[in-house]
C-alpha positions as a printed Julia matrix, in Angstrom:
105×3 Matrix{Float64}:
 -7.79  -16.36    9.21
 -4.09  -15.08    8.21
 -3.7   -11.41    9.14
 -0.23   -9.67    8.71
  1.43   -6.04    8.9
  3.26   -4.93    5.75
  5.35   -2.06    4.84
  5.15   -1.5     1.16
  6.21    1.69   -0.87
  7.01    3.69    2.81
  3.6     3.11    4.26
  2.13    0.06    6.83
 -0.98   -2.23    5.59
 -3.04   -4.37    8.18
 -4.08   -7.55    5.98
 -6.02  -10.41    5.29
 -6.35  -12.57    2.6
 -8.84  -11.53    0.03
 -8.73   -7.93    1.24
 -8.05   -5.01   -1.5
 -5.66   -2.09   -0.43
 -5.05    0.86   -2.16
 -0.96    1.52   -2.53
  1.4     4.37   -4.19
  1.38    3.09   -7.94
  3.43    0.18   -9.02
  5.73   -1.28  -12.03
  3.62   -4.47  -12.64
  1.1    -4.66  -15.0
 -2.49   -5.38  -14.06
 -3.05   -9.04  -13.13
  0.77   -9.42  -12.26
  1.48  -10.56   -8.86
  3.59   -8.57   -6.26
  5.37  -10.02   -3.01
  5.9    -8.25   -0.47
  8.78   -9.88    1.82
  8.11   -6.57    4.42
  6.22   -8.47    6.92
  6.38   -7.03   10.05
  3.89   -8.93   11.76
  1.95  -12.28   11.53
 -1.3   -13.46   13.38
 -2.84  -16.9    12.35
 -5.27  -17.88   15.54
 -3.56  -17.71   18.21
  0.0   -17.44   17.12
  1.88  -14.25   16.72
  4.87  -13.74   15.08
  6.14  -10.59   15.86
  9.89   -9.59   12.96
 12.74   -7.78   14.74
 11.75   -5.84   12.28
 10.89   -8.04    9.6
  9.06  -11.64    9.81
 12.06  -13.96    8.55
 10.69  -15.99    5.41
  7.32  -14.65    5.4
  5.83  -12.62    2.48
  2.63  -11.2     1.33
  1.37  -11.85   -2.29
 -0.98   -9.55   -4.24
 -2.27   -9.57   -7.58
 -1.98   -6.02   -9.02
 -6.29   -4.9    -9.4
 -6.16   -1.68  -11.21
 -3.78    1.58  -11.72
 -5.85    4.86  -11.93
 -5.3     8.5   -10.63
 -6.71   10.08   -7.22
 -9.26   13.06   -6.93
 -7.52   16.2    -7.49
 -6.25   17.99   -4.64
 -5.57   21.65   -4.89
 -2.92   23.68   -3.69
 -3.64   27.3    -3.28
 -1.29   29.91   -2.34
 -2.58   33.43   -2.1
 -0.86   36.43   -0.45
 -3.16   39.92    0.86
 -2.32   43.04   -0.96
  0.2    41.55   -2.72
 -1.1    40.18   -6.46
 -0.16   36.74   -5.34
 -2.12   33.94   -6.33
 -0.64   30.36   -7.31
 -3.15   27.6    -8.25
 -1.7    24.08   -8.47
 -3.25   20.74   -8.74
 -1.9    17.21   -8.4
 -3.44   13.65   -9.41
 -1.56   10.73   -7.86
 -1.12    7.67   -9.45
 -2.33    4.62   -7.75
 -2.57    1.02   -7.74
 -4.99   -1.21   -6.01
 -3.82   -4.8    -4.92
 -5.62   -7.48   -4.06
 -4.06  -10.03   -1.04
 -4.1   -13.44   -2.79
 -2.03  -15.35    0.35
 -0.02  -14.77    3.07
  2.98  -17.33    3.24
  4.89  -18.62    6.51
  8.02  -20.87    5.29
């Protein structure tokens, strides 16, 4: 079985076919496809292809899954004495993918 290395969106992926990941949101739609030419690494059996520092004519493509928002994390700033108290949340916005193939050319 195909396993690869990816950087997508700033962050590194380990791989395989048929696996889902969960990424920083994207522009597709769902059920769009995404390729990701960012291979960094290849290993099908016993061969390794390691990119200096991308795989040359390799990609990754994923069918976009679902875009929803994270659990909120909050931020909470509060200083002794001092009447300080800030309260912030954030949701991010993420996609999940789905690896349909990994493709050597």
């Amino acid at each position: 079985m195909k396993e690869a290395v990816i950087e997508f969106k700033g962050f590194q992926y380990k791989v395989r076919e048929n696996d889902l990941i969960t990424t920083q949101k994207v522009e597709n739609d769902a059920g769009e496809l995404v390729e990701i030419g960012n291979v960094l690494l290849v290993h099908d059996g016993d061969k390794v292809l390691v990119g200096t520092p991308y795989v040359p004519k390799a990609k990754v493509v994923a069918r976009v899954v679902k875009h929803y928002k994270a659990d909120k994390v909050i931020a909470f700033r509060f200083v002794n004495k001092e009447n300080v108290r800030k309260k912030r949340g954030h949701r991010q916005e993420l996609s999940e993918l789905k690896i349909e193939k990994i493709v050597l050319e």
